[in-house]
C-alpha positions in Angstrom: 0.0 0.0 0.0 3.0 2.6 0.7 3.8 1.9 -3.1 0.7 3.6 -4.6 0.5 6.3 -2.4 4.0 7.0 -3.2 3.2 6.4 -6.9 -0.3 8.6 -6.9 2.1 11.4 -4.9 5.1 11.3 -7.3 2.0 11.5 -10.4 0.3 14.3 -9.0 3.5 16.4 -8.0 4.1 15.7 -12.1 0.6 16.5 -13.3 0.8 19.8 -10.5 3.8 20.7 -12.6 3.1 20.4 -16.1 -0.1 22.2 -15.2 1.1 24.8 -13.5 3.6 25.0 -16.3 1.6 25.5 -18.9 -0.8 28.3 -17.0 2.4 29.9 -16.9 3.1 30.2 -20.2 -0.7 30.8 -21.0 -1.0 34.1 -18.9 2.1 35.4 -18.9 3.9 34.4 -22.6 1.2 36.5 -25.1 2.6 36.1 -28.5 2.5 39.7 -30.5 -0.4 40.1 -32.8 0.4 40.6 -36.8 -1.1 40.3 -39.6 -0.1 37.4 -41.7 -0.9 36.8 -45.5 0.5 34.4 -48.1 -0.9 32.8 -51.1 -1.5 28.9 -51.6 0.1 27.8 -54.9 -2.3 26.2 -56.7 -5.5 27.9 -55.8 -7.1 30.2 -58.1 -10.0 31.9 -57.3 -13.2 32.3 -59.6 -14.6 35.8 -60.2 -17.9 36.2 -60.4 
């Protein structure tokens, strides 16, 4: 019994830290806003 509460405490200190890991770099990482444009080649488009 020691053994799974050790393994369900070692997995939840991981899960706690990928977690809080990627809050991290959700609230505090914004990427910049641009504008991005670029044709596909091979697409033309009908005009109508």
């Amino acid at each position: 019994m020691p053994s799974l509460i050790r393994f369900l405490l070692v997995t939840g200190i991981l899960c706690a830290g990928i977690f809080g890991g990627l809050y991290v770099a959700a609230v505090y990482y914004e990427p910049q806003q641009q504008e991005v444009s670029s044709s596909v080649p091979g697409v033309s488009l009908r005009r109508q």
